[in-house]
C-alpha positions in Angstrom: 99.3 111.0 72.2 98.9 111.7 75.8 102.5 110.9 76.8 103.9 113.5 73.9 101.0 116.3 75.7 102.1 115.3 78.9 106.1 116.4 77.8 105.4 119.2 75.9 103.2 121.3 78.0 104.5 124.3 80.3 103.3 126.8 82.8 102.8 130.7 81.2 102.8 133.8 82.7 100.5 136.5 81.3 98.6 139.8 82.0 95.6 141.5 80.2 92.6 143.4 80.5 89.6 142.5 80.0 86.5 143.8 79.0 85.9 146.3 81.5 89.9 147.3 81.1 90.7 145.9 84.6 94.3 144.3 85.2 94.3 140.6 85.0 97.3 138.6 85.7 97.2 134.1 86.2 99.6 131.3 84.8 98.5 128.7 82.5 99.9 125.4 81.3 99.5 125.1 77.5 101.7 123.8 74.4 102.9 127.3 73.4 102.5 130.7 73.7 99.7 130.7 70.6 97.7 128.8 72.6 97.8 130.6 76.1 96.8 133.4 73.5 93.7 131.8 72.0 92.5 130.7 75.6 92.6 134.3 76.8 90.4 135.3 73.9 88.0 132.9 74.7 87.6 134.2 77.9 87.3 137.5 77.2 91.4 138.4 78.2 93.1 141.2 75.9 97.1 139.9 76.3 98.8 142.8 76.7 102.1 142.9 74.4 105.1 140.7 75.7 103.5 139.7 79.0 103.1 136.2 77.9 106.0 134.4 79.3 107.1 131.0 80.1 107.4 130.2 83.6 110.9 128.4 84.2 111.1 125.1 85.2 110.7 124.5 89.2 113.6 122.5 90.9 112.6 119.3 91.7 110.2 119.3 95.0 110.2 117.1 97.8 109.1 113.1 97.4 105.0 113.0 96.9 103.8 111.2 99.6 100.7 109.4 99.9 99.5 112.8 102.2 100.2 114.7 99.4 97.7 112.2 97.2 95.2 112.5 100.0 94.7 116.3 100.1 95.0 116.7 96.5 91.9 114.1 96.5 90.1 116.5 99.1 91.0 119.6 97.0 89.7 118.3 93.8 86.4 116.7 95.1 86.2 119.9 97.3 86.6 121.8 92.9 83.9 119.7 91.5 81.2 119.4 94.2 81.5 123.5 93.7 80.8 123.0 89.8 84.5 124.2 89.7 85.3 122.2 85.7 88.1 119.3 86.4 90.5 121.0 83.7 90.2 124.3 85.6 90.7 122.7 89.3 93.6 121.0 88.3 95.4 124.3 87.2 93.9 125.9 90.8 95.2 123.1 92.9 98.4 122.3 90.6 99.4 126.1 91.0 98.7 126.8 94.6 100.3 123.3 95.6 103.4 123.9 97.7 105.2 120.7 97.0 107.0 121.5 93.3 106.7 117.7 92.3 103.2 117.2 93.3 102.2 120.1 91.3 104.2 118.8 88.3 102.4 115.2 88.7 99.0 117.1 88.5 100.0 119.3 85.3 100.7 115.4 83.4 97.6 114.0 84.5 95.8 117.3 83.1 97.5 117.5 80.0 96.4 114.1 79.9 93.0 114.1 80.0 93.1 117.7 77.7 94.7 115.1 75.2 91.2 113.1 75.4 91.8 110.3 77.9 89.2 110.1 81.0 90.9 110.9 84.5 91.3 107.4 85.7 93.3 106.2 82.5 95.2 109.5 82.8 95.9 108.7 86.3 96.4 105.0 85.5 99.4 106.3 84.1 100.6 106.7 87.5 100.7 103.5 89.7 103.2 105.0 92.0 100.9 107.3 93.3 97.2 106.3 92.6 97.2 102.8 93.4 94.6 100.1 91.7 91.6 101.0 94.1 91.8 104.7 93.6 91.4 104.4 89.7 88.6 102.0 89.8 87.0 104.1 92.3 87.5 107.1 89.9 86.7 105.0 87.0 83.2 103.9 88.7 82.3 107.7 88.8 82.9 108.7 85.4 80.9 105.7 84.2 78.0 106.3 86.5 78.0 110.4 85.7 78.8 111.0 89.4 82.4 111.6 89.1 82.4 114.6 91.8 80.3 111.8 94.5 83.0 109.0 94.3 85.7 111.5 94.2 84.6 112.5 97.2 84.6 108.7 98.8 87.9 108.6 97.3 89.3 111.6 99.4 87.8 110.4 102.5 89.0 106.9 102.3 92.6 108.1 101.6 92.5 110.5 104.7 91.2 107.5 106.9 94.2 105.3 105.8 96.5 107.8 105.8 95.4 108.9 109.7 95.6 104.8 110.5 99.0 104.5 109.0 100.3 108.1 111.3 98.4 106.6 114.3 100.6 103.2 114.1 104.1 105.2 112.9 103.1 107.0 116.3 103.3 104.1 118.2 107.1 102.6 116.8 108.6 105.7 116.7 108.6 106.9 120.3 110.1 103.8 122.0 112.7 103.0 118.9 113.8 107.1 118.9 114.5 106.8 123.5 116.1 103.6 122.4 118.6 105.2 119.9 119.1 108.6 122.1 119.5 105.5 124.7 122.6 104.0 122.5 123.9 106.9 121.7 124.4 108.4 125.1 125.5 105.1 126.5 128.9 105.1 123.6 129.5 108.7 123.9 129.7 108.0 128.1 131.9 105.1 127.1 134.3 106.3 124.6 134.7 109.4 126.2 133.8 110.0 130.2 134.7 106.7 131.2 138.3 106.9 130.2 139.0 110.0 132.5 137.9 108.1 135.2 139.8 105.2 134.3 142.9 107.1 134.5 142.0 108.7 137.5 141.0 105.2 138.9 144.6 104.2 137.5 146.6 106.5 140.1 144.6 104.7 143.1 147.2 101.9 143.3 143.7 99.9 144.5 141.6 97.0 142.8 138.7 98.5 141.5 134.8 96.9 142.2 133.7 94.2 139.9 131.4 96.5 138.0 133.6 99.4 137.5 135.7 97.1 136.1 133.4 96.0 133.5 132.4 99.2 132.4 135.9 99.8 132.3 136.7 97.1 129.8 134.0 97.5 128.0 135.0 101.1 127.1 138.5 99.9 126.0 136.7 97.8 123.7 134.0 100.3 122.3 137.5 102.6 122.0 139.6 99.6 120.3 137.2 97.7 118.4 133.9 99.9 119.0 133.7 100.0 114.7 132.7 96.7 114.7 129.8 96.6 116.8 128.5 99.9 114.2 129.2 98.1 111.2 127.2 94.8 112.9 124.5 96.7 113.4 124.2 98.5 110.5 124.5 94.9 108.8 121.8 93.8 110.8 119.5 96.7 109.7 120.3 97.0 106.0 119.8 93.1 105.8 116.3 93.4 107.7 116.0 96.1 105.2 116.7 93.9 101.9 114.4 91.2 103.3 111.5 93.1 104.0 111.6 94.7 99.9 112.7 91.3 98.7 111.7 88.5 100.9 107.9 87.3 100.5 108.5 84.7 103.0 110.1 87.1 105.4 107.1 89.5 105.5 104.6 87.2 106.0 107.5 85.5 108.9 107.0 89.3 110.1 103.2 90.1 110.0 102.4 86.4 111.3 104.8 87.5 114.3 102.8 90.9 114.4 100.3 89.2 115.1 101.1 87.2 118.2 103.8 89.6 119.6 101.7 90.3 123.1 101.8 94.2 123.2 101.7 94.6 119.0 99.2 91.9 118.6 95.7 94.1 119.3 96.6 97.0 117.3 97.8 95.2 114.4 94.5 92.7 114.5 92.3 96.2 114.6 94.6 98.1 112.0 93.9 95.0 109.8 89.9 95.2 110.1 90.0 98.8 110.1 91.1 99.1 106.5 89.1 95.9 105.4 86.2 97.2 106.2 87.2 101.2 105.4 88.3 99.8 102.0 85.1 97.7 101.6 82.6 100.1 102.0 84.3 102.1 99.8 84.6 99.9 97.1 80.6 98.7 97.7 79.0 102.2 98.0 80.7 102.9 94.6 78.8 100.1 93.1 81.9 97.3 92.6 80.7 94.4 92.8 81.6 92.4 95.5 83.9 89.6 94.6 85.5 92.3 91.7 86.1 94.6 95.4 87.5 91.9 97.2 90.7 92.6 94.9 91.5 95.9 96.1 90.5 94.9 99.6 93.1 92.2 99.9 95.7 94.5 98.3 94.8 97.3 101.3 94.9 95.0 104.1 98.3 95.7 105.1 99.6 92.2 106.3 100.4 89.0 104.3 97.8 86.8 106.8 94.8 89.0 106.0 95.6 89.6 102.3 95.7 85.3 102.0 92.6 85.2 103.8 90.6 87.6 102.1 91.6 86.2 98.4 90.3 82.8 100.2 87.3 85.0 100.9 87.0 86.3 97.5 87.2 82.9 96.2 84.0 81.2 98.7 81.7 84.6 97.6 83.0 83.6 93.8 81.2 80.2 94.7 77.8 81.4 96.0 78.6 82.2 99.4 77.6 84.8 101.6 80.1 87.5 103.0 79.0 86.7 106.6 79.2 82.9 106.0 82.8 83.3 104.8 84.3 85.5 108.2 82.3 83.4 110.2 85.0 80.4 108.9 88.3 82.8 110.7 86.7 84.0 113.7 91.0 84.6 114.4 90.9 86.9 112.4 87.9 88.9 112.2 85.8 89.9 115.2 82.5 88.8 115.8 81.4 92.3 115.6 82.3 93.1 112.1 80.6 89.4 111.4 77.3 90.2 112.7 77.3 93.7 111.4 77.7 92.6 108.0 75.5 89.9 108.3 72.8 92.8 109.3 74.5 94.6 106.0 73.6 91.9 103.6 69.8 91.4 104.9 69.5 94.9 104.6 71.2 96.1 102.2 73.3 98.7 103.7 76.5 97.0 103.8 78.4 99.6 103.1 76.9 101.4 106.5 77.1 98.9 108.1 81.1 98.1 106.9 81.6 102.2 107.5 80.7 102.1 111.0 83.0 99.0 112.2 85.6 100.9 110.5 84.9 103.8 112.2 84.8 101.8 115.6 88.0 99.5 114.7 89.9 103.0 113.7 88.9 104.3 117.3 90.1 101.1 118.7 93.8 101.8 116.9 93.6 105.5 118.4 93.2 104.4 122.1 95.6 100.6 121.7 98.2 103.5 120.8 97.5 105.8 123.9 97.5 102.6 126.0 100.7 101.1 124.5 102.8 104.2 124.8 101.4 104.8 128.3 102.3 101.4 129.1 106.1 101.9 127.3 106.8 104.9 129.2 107.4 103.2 132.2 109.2 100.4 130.5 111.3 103.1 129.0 112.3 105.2 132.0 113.4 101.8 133.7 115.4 101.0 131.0 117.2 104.6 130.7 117.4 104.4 134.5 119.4 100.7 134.5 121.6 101.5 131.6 123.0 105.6 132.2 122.2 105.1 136.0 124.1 102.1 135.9 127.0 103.5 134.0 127.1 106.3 136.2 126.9 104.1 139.5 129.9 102.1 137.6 131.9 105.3 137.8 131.4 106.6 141.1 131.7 103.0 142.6 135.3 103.2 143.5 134.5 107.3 145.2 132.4 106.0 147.5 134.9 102.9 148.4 137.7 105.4 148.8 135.4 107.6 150.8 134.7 104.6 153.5 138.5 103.8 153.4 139.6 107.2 154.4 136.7 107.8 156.9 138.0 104.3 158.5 
C-alpha cells in the first residue's frame, strides 16, 4: 500500500484566496488534483479556477550523498523541535531542497508515512541512504514519544561522521592530486619537449651525458610504447578497485596495513575510536540497549580490525561483562583514555557523556593528525616535484652547458 502511494503521488501547483481574499500561491504533493482541492478547503484556501496544475517531473538530480542525508536530518529535527507537523516539514524541506533527487527521495518517504507507516519503516525502505543505525535511532523516538529529541541526535551524529570522513578525504587527496599533476607534467615534458631537444642534440655530432641520454630513451619509449605503461596503470587501479568492492580478505589486508603504515597509522587508530565512541553514545542516550547498540557500532567503525573486535566485544557484554573490562582486553586498539572514561561512565551512569566527550576529543585528534600530516607531506612533496621536473629539465640542458665549456676552452 505504501509502495503504490509512493508511485502515484505528484507535486501540484495552485493559487487561491483565502478567507481575507488575499493571494495565495504553494505546491503540494497529492494523488490528484481532487485531493490538492480538498486539502485547500481544509485550510481555509478558495482554489481559484484552473490554477491547479501538475508540476512536471524534475530531471533527475545529482547522486544523494550521505551530506545531503545529514542536512536533511538537521532540517527536519530543526521542523519538529519548532512544532512544525512531520507531514508538513517534509513538503517545506522536499520543495526548497536544491538537489532534484533528494527532494524526490523525501516526497516517497512522505507519501509513505501519509499511507500509515511510521517514519522509520517508511525510511527502512531506503537502505541506500538511511543505514541500520539511523532507523533504530528514529524508531527509538517514535516509541518513546520523543521523536523530535532523537531526531535531533540523529542529525548531529550524521554531521560528526560526515565532518570525520571530509577531515580524512582531506588528508589523501592533496598528496595523490600533486602526485598526478606530478605524472602528468613529467609525460607531457617527455612526449613532447624532450624530442626537440633530441633533435637539436642530434645535429651536435657529440656523445651526449649519461643522463640526458636516459631521459632521451626514455621519451622514445613513452612516444613508442608510452600506451602500455597507461593501460598498466589503469589495470592496476581498476583491479585495486574490484578488490576493495569484492574482496573481504583484501580490505581487511588494507585496514590491517592502515593501521601500521607509520604516517596513516594515528589518524586511522583515532578516526576508528572517534566513530566508536560518537556512534556509541548515540545509540545509548537513545535508550538501546547495550549489547543490541554494539551492532550498529561495529557496522560504523569503518575498518575490518575494529568491526571484528567490537562483535568480540558485543559478545563478552552478552556474557555478563562490563564494557570497561572488555577494552581493557585490546589496549591496541583502544586508548587507555576512552577505557577509563567509560569505566567512570558505567559507575556513574553517564556513559553516554562520558563516550560523547572522548569522541569529541578523538575527532579533535583527527583534525590536528591531518594538519600535521599535510604539513609534514608538503615538504616531501616539493622534493619530489623538485627531483623529478628539475631533474628532467637538468637532463635537457646537460649537454648546453657541456657545449658551453667546450667552446669557452
Amino acid at each position: 500500500m505504501a509502495k503504490a502511494a509512493a508511485t502515484t503521488s505528484s507535486s501540484f501547483s495552485w493559487e487561491g484566496t483565502n478567507k481575507q481574499g488575499k493571494v495565495l500561491k504553494g505546491v503540494m504533493t497529492a494523488g490528484d488534483i481532487n485531493t490538492v482541492k480538498a486539502e485547500l478547503i481544509k485550510q481555509g484556501i478558495k482554489a481559484k479556477p484552473g490554477k491547479i496544475k501538475k508540476q512536471k517531473k524534475k530531471k533527475s538530480g545529482k547522486k544523494i550523498t550521505p551530506a545531503d542525508v545529514a542536512v536533511f536530518s538537521r532540517q527536519l529535527a530543526t521542523m519538529m523541535k519548532a512544532g512544525v507537523p512531520l507531514v508538513q516539514a517534509f513538503d517545506i524541506v522536499g520543495q526548497g531542497h536544491s538537489n532534484p533527487s533528494m527532494a524526490e527521495l523525501i516526497f516517497k518517504i512522505k507519501a509513505s508515512v501519509e499511507a500509515g507507516n511510521t517514519l522509520a519503516s517508511a525510511m527502512a525502505e531506503h537502505p541506500l541512504y538511511f543505514d541500520d543505525l539511523f532507523i533504530s535511532l528514529v524508531d527509538a523516538g517514535e516509541q518513546s514519544g520523543a521523536l523530535e529529541t532523537l531526531l535531533e541526535k540523529v542529525a548531529t551524529y550524521k554531521e560528526k561522521t560526515e565532518a570525520l570522513k571530509t577531515k580524512i578525504k582531506k588528508a589523501l587527496t592533496y598528496p595523490i592530486s600533486v602526485l598526478v599533476v606530478a605524472l602528468v607534467v613529467s609525460v607531457i615534458l617527455l612526449v613532447f619537449v624532450v624530442p626537440t631537444f633530441s633533435d637539436m642534440f642530434a645535429s651536435f655530432g657529440a656523445d651526449l651525458p649519461a643522463f640526458t641520454q636516459m631521459v632521451v630513451e626514455m621519451s622514445e619509449f613513452m612516444i613508442a610504447d608510452g600506451w602500455i605503461v597507461g593501460v598498466i596503470i589503469a589495470s592496476i587501479i581498476t583491479s585495486i578497485m574490484q578488490l576493495k568492492k569484492r574482496s573481504k580478505k583484501f580490505n581487511e589486508n588494507l585496514d590491517k596495513l592502515f593501521l601500521k603504515l607509520p604516517i596513516v597509522s594515528g589518524l586511522t587508530h583515532s578516526s576508528a575510536v572517534a566513530r566508536f565512541s560518537r556512534t556509541l553514545a548515540t545509540m545509548f542516550a537513545a535508550g538501546v540497549p547495550l549489547v543490541e547498540a554494539m551492532d550498529s557500532v561495529a557496522g560504523a567503525a569503518g575498518n575490518v580490525v575494529y568491526k571484528n573486535a567490537i562483535i568480540n566485544i558485543r559478545d563478552e557484554i552478552a556474557q555478563g561483562t562490563t564494557l570497561q573490562a572488555s577494552l581493557s582486553q585490546r589496549p591496541e586498539l583502544f586508548p587507555n583514555m576512552l577505557i577509563q572514561m567509560v569505566g567512570i561512565g558505567e559507575e556513574s551512569g553517564a556513559l553516554d557523556e562520558m563516550l560523547a566527550k572522548v569522541a569529541d576529543y578523538f575527532e579533535a585528534a583527527v583534525d590536528d593528525a591531518v594538519d600535521n600530516m599535510t604539513t609534514l607531506m608538503e615538504p616531501l612533496i616539493m622534493s619530489f616535484l623538485a627531483v623529478v621536473i628539475g631533474g628532467l629539465v637538468i637532463a635537457m640542458y646537460l649537454p648546453v652547458f657541456k657545449m658551453g665549456e667546450v667552446v669557452s676552452g
